[in-house]
C-alpha positions in Angstrom: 0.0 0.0 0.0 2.7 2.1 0.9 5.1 1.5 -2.3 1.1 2.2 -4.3 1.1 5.9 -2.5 4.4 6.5 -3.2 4.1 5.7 -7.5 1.3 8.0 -7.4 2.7 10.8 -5.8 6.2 10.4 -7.4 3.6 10.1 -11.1 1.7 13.1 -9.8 5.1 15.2 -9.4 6.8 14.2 -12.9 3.6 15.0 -14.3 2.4 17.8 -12.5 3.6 21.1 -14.4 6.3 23.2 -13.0 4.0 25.2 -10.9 3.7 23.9 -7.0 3.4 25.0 -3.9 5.6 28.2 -3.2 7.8 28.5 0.0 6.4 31.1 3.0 9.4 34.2 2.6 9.5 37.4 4.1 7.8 40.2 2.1 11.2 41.7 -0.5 12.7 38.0 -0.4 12.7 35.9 -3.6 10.6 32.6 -3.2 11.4 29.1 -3.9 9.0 26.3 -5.1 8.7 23.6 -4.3 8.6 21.0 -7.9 8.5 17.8 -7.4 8.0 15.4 -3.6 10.2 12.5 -3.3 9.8 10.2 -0.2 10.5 12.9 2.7 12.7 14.8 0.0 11.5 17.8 -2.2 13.1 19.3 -5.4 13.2 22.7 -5.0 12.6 24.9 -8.6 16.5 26.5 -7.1 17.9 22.6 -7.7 16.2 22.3 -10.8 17.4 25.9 -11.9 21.1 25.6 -11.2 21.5 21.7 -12.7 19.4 23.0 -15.9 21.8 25.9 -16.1 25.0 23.2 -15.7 23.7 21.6 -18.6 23.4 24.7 -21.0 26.8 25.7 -19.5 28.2 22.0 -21.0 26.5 23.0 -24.2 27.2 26.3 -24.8 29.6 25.8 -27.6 26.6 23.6 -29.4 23.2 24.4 -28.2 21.7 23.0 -30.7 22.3 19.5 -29.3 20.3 20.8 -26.4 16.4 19.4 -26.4 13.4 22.5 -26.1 13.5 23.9 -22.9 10.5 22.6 -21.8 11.7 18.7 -22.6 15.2 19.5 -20.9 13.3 20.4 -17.8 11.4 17.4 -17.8 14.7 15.1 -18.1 16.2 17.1 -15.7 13.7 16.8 -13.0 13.3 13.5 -13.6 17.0 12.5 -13.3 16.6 14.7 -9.7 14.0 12.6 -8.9 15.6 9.4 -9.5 18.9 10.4 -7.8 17.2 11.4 -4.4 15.4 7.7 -4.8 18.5 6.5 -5.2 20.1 8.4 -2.4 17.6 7.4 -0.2 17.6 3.6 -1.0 21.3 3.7 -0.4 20.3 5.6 3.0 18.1 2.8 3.7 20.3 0.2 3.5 23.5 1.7 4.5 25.4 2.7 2.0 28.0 5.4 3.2 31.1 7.4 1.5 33.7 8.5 4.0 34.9 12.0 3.6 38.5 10.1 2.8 37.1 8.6 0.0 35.1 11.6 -0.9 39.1 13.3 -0.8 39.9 10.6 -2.6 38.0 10.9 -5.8 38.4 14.6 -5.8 42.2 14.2 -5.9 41.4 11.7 -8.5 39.3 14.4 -10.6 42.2 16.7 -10.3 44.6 14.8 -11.3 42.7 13.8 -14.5 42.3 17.6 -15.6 46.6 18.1 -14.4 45.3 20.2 -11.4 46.1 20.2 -7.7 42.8 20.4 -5.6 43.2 24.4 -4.6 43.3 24.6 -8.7 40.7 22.1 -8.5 38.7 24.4 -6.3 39.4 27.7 -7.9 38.1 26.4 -11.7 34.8 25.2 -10.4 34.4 28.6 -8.4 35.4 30.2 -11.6 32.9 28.0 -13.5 30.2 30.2 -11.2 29.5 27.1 -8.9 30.0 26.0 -4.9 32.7 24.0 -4.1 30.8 22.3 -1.7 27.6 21.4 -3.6 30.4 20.3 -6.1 31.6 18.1 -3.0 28.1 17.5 -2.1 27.6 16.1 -6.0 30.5 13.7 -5.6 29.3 12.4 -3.0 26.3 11.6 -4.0 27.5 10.0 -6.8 29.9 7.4 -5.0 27.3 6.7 -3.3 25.0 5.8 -5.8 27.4 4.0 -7.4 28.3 2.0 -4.6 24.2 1.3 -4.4 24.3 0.0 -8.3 27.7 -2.0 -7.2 25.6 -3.4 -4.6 22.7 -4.5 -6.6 24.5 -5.9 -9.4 26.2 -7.9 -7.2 23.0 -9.3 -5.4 21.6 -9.9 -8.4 24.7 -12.0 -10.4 24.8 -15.6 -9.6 27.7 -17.8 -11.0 27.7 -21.5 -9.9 30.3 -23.6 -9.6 29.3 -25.7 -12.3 29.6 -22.6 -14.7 33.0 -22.0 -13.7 33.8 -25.6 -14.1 32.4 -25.8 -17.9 34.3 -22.1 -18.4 37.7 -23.3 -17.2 37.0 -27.4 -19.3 35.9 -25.6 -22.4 39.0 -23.5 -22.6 37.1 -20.0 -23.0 39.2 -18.4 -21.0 42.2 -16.6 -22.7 45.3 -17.8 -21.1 48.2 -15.2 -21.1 
């Protein structure tokens, strides 16, 4: 019953249009939507702002690759969506990143573009964005991931019979 709830509300938001309940503010202050419900999570039209802008930043020297406005707001919503389901399942069953492995992959990052991480830091500033939603967004994506590591894994099933016929027929390349 639960899991039924949930579909329709998470059908109701991805199909709802971008209008939704605005935040309470003070009288002067800009005010934030609210765009979409997920679980206990919301997608505020801020989030949906800034990764819509990311994108057109990526494609700004081919904008015509980019879909109508209206269609690249739908996809990315609907990735949001999914990667606070995902974040959440992982939650759930206790998948967690360390802030040493977190480190870890941003020294990796860096390394890939020839930076150091204060270089690191300074290009995505210069890029107009947070460094630590940047290290927010890394996160979250080791940690989903690790959550697709963990289902694969759950999910493949190799017998020792299969490994048996594998290693008799020879399919194995032997270097």
């Amino acid at each position: 019953m639960k899991n039924l709830i949930i579909a329709l509300a998470l059908a109701a938001a991805v199909l709802a249009p971008p209008r939704a309940v605005e935040a309470q503010s003070l009288p002067g202050e800009p005010l934030d939507r609210i765009v979409a419900v997920v679980d206990d999570d919301v997608v505020l039209q801020s989030e949906l702002d800034r990764q819509i802008n990311r994108v057109v930043a990526q494609y700004a020297q081919s904008p015509q690759q980019l879909p109508p406005r209206d269609v690249l707001e739908h996809q990315v919503l609907e990735r949001l969506i999914l990667q606070k389901l995902q974040i959440t399942r992982a939650d759930s069953n206790g998948v967690k990143v360390s802030d040493a492995e977190v480190d870890q992959a941003l020294s990796g990052l860096a390394a890939q573009n020839k930076l150091d991480l204060s270089q690191l830091r300074q290009a995505i500033q210069a890029q107009g964005m947070d460094y630590e939603q940047f290290r927010r967004n890394v996160r979250d994506e080791l940690i989903v991931s690790r959550l697709r590591q963990r289902v694969v894994q759950s999910r493949v099933q190799v017998s020792d019979a299969e490994v048996d016929t594998l290693l008799k027929g020879g399919a194995l390349h032997r270097g």
